[in-house]
C-alpha positions in Angstrom: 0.0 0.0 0.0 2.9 2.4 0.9 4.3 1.8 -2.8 0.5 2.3 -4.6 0.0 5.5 -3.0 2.9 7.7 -4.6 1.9 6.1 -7.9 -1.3 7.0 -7.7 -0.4 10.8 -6.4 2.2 10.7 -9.9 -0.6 9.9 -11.8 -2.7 12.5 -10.8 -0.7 14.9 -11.2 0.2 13.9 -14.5 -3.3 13.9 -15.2 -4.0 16.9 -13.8 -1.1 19.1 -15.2 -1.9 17.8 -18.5 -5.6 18.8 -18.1 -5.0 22.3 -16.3 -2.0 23.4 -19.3 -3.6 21.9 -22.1 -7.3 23.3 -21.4 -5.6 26.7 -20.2 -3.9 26.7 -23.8 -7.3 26.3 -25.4 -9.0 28.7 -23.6 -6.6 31.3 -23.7 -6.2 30.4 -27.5 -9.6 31.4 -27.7 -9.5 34.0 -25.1 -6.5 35.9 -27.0 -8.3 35.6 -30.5 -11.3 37.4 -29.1 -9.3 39.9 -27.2 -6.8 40.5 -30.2 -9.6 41.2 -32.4 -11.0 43.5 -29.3 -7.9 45.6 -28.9 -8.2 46.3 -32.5 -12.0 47.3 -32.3 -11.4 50.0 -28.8 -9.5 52.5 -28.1 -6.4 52.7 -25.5 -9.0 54.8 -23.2 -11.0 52.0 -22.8 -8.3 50.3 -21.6 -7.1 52.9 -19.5 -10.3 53.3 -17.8 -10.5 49.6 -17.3 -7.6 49.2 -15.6 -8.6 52.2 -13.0 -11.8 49.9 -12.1 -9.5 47.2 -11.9 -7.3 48.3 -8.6 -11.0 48.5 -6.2 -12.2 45.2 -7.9 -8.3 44.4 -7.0 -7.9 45.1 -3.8 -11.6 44.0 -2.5 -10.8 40.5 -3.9 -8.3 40.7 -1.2 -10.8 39.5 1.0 -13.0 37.4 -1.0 -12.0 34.3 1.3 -10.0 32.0 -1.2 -7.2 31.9 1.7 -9.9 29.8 3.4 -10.8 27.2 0.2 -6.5 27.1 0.2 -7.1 25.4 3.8 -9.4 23.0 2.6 -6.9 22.0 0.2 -4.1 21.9 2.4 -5.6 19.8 5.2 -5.4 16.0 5.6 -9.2 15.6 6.4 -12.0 17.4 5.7 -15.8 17.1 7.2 -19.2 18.7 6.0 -19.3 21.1 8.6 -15.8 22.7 7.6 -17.0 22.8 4.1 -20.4 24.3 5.2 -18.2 27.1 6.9 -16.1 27.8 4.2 -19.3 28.4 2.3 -21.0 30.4 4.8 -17.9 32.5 4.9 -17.5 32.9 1.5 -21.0 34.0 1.6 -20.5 36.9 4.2 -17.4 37.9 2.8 -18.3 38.5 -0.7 -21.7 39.7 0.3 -19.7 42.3 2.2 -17.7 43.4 -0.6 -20.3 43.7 -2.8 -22.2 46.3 -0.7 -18.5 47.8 -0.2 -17.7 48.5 -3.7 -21.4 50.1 -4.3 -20.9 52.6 -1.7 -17.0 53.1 -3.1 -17.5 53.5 -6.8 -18.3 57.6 -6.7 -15.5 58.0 -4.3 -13.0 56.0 -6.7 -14.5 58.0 -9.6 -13.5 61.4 -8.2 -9.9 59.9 -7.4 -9.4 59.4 -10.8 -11.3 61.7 -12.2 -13.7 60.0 -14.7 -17.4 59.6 -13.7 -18.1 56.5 -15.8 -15.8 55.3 -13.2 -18.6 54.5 -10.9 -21.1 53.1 -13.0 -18.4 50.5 -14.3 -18.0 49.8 -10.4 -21.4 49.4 -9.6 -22.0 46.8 -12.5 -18.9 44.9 -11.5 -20.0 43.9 -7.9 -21.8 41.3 -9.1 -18.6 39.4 -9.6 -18.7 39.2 -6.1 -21.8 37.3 -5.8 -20.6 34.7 -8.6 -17.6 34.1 -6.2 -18.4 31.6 -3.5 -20.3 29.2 -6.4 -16.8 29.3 -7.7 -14.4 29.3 -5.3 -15.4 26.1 -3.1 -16.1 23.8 -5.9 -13.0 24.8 -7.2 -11.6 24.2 -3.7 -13.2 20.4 -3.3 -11.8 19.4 -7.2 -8.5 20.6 -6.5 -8.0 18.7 -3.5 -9.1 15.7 -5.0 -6.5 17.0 -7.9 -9.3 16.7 -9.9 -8.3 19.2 -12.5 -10.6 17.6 -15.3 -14.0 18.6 -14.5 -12.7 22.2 -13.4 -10.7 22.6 -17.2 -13.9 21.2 -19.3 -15.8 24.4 -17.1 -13.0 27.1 -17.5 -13.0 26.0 -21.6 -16.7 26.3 -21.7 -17.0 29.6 -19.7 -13.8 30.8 -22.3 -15.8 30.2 -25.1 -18.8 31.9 -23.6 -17.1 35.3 -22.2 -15.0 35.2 -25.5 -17.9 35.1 -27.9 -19.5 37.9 -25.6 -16.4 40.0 -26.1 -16.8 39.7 -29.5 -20.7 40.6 -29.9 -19.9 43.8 -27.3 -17.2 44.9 -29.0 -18.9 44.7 -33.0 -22.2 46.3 -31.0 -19.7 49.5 -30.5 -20.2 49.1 -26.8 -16.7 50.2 -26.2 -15.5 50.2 -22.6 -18.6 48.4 -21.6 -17.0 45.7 -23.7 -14.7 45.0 -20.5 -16.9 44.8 -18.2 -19.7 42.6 -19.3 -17.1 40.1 -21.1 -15.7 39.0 -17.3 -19.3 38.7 -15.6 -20.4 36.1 -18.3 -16.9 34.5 -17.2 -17.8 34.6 -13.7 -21.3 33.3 -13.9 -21.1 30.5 -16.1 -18.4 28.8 -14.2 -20.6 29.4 -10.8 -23.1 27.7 -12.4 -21.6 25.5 -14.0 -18.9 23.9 -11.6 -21.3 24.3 -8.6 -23.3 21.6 -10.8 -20.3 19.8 -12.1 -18.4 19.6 -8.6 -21.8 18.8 -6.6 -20.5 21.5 -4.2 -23.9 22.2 -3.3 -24.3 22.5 0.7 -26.3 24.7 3.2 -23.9 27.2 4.4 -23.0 27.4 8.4 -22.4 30.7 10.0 -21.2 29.1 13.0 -17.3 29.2 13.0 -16.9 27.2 16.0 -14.0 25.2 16.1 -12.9 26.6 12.7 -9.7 28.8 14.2 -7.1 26.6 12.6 -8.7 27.5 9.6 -9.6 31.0 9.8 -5.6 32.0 11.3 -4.2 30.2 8.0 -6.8 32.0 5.6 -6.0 35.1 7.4 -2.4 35.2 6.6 -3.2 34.4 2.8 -5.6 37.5 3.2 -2.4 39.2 4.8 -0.6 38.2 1.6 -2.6 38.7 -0.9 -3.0 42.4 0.8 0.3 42.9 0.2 0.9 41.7 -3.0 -2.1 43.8 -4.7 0.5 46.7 -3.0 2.8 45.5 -5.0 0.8 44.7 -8.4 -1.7 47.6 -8.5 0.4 50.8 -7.4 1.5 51.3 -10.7 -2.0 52.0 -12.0 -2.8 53.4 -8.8 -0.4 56.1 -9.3 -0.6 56.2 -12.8 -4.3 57.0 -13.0 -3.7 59.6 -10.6 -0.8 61.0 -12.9 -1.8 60.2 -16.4 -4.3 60.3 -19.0 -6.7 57.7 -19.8 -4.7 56.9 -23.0 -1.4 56.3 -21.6 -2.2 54.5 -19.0 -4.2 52.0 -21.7 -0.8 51.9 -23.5 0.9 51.0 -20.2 -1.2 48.2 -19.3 -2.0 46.9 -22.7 2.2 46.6 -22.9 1.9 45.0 -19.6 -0.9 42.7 -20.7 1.3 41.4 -23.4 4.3 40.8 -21.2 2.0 39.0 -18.6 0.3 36.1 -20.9 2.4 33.7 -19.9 3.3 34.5 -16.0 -0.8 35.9 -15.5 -2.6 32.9 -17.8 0.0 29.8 -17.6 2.1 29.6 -14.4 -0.5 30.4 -11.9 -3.2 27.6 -13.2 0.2 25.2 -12.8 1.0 26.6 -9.2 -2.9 25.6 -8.6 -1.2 21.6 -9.3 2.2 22.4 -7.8 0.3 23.8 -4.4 -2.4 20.6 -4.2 0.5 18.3 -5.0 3.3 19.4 -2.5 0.5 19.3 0.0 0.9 16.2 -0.7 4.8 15.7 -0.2 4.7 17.8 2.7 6.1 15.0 4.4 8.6 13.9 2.2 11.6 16.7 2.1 13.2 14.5 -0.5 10.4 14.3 -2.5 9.4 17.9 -2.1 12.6 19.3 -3.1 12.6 17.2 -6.7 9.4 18.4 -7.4 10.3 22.1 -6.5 13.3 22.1 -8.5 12.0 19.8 -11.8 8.8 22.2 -12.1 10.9 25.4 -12.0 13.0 23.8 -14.6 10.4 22.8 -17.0 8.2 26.2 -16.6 11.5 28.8 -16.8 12.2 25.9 -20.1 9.0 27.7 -22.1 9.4 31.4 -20.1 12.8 32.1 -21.0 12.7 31.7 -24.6 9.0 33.5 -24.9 10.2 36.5 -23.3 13.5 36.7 -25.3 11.6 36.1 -28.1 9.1 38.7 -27.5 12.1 41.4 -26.6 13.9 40.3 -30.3 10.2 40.6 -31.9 8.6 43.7 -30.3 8.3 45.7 -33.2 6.6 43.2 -35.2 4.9 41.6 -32.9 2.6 44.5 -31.5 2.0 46.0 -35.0 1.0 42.3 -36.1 -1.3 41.5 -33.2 -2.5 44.5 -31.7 -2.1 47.1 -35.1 -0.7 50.6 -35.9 -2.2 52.2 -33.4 -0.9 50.5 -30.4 2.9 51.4 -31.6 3.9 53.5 -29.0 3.9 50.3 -26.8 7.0 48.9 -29.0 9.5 50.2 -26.4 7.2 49.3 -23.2 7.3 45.5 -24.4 10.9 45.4 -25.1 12.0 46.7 -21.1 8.9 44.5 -19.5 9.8 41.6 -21.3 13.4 41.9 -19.7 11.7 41.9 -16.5 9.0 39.0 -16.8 11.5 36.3 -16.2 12.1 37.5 -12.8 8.2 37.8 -12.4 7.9 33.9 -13.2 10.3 32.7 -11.5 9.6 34.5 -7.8 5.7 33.3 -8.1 6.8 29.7 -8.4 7.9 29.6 -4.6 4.5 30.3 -3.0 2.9 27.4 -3.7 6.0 25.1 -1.7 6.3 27.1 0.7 2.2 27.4 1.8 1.7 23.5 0.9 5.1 23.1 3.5 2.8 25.3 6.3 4.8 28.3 5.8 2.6 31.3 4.6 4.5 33.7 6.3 7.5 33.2 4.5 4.5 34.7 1.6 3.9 37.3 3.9 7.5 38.5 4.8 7.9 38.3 0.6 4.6 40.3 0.0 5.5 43.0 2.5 9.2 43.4 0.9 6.8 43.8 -2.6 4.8 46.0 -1.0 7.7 48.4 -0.3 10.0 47.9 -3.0 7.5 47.9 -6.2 5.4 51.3 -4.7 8.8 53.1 -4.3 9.9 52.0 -7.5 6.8 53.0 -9.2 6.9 56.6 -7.5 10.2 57.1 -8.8 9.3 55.9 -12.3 6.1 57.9 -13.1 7.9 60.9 -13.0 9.6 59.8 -16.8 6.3 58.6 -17.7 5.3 55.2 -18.7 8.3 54.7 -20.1 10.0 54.9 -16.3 6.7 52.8 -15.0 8.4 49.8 -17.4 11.8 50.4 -15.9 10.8 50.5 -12.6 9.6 46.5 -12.9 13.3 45.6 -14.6 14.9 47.7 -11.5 12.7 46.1 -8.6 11.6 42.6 -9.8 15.2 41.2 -9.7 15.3 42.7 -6.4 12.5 41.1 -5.2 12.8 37.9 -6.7 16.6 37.5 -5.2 14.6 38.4 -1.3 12.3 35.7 -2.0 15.0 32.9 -3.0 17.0 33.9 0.2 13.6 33.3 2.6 12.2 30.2 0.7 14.7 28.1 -0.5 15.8 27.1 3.3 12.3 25.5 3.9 12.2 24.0 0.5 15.6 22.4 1.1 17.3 23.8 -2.1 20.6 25.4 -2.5 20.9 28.7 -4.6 23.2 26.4 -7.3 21.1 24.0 -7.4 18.2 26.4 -8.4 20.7 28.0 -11.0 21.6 25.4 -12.7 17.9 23.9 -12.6 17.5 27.9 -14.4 20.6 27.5 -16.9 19.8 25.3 -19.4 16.7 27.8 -20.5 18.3 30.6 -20.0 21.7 30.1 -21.7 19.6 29.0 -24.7 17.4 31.6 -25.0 19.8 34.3 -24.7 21.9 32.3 -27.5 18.3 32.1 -29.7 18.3 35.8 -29.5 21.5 37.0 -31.4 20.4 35.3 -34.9 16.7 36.8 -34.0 18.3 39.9 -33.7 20.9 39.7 -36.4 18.2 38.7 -39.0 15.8 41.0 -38.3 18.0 44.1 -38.7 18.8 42.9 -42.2 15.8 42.1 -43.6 13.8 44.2 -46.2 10.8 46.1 -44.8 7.9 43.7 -45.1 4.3 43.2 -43.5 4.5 43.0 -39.9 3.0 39.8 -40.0 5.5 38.3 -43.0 8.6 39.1 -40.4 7.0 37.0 -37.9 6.6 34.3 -40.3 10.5 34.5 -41.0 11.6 35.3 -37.7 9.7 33.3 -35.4 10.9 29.8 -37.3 14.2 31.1 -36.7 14.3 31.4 -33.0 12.6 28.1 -32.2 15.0 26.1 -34.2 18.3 27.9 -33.2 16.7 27.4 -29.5 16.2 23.6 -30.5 19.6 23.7 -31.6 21.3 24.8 -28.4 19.1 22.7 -26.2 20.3 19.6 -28.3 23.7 20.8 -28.7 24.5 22.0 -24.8 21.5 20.5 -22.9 20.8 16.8 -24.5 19.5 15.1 -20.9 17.1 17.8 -20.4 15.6 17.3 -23.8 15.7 13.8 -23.2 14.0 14.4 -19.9 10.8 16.7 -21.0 10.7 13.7 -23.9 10.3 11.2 -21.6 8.1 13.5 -18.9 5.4 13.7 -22.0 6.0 10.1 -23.5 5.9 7.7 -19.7 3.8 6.4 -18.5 2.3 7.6 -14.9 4.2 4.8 -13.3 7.1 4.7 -15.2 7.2 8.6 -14.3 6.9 8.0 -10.8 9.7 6.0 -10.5 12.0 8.4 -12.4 
């Protein structure tokens, strides 16, 4: 029995990294299509405004009580009453946040200075009443590492808030484009995985004997305080500072820089953090599985964001059009920065499924400080110094993080690097002919260099995977081609 129950925790989470990637890819195929075609159809403004509405929506979701699903997931055994409580919190708390974002939408509007501000507010706290149909059904499947059911609803919901995007945007409903797109997200997955995940219960508002519970989700509300510090200031203080349209330059740059790190990594971390939960109480095989997923996931990042520094030009005049050019240099600096980004949000999840959330904390508060400051500093040159204000502080940040975490993960710093070398070595090597070739081409289509240059740098990164790196390739071969078993005994 000892021997069957590690193979059958490898095969799950075979399983369920192989449903969670490969329905994210799907989706956000779909997702980006739609939202390509969108950026195309609004205006920067839109975007700009969007983004304003997004630091309250932000920061209330601070509270909406996902710290307490993450302590479903994390403990050994669960009862009905504890998942009754998590519901009846989840209840109150979004309930709560709801009513708090009605009666701060026309203050929000007059810090930034646009009216439509509130109205976008006001329509937006429904999300918060879709949230606890989503969150504990979501909570129940990932415990079970159950990630099919929950990717077959996220694909569905895609296709649904996609299509909806679409219609909005064609209808000339402009900014309102944004808003309703994400509350057709929202309420199809309630719906749908309350149904799906039979997640159904009466709720409890009686918290008795739930303080084991309610300490850990309160230091993931700590965290996640500090970390919207840290990810929202910019347009905090930018939509204090600047107009409308710069600021949708800004974050549409940063939107671009983000797929991979906002879309791809954290669905993944949602597998890493249900199975180290797991392996809490195996340091040995804890630290494999820290160091192999960083290597496979910093594999794919590197390259991407080299690629997407070497391809900038094209790249934004190909997918997002002429009119989004000025956000040519803002992709080339936060693309240098992104790496840094991935890598530091890969820790969390060991460190939380090990019972260390405050190592999250003591990370969050150091973001908290260093990315505001940095921010301050930066809008004085404009968005331009916003973007260099990420590459100056992320590397920072990301070196504070290794320091705290890699002690309870039981990983040295060169084991980490050289778990990091491989991907990066290659990627920086992919660059130069990327680089080389582009300057010497003729002026074509947008679209046509992309089409010559992209080719290039995923066979000359091929190249030098095969050439330098041969048992890694070997490895990620025999990762997608083993068997479950076979891969648990690697």
């Amino acid at each position: 029995m000892k021997q069957s129950e590690p193979l059958g925790l490898a095969e799950r989470v075979k399983g369920a990294v192989l449903w969670r990637s490969g329905s994210q890819i799907v989706a956000q195929l779909i997702t980006w299509t739609s939202t390509f075609v969108v950026i195309r159809l609004l205006d920067p403004q839109d975007y700009g405004l969007f983004a304003m509405t997004q630091v309250v929506l932000m920061f209330l979701s601070l509270m909406n009580g996902y710290g307490f699903t993450a302590a479903l997931i994390r403990d050994e055994s669960i009862d009905r009453q504890k998942i009754a409580q998590v519901f009846g919190m989840l209840i109150l708390l979004n309930g709560g946040l709801a009513i708090a974002q009605l009666a701060i939408a026309p203050l929000a509007a007059a810090y930034f200075r646009q009216p439509i501000i509130a109205d976008m507010l006001r329509v937006q706290a429904l999300l918060f009443v879709f949230t606890p149909f989503i969150a504990l059904p979501n909570a129940l499947l990932s415990r079970e590492i159950d990630f099919r059911r929950q990717a077959k609803v996220d694909l569905f919901a895609s296709v649904c808030s996609a299509a909806t995007a679409l219609l909005c945007a064609l209808a000339g409903y402009g900014v309102w484009t944004l808003v309703v797109a994400p509350l057709v997200l929202f309420g199809v997955r309630a719906l749908v995985l309350t149904i799906v995940g039979r997640s159904l219960v009466w709720p409890s508002f009686r918290f008795a004997g739930a303080g084991t519970m309610l300490r850990y989700g309160g230091t993931m509300v700590a965290v996640q305080f500090f970390w919207f510090l840290q990810s929202q200031s910019d347009v905090f203080i930018g939509g204090r500072l600047i107009d409308p349209h710069q600021l949708g330059l800004y974050t549409t740059a940063l939107f671009l820089t983000t797929i991979l790190s906002a879309k791809f990594v954290p669905p993944l971390n949602d597998v890493a953090f249900a199975a180290y939960s797991k392996m809490q109480h195996d340091p040995g095989a804890m630290t494999s599985a820290f160091l192999k997923t960083v290597r496979m996931i910093m594999l794919i990042a590197l390259p991407f964001y080299f690629g997407l520094a070497a391809t900038a030009e094209p790249t934004v005049l190909a997918v997002l059009g002429p009119k989004w050019s000025q956000t040519i240099p803002l992709v080339r600096l936060l693309a240098f920065a992104m790496p840094f980004m991935t890598l530091q949000i890969l820790f969390a999840p060991a460190t939380n499924a090990l019972g260390h959330p405050r190592i999250a904390l003591r990370v969050a508060v150091w973001g908290a400080a260093l990315l505001p400051l940095s921010f301050l500093v930066g809008i004085q040159f404009g968005t331009w110094g916003m973007a260099i204000a990420w590459l100056v502080a992320f590397p920072v940040l990301t070196a504070i993080t290794a320091a705290l975490s890699l002690p309870r993960i039981g990983v040295c710093a060169s084991a980490l690097g050289r778990a990091i070398a491989p991907g990066l070595l290659a990627s920086a090597g992919m660059a130069l002919p990327v680089l080389m070739l582009a300057s010497a081409l003729p002026p074509l289509p947008p679209a046509a260099r992309l089409a010559i240059l992209v080719p290039l740098g995923a066979a000359s990164y091929a190249a030098l995977l095969l050439l330098f790196a041969r048992p890694l390739v070997r490895e990620v071969l025999q990762l997608a081609r083993k068997s479950p078993v076979a891969a648990a005994g690697a």
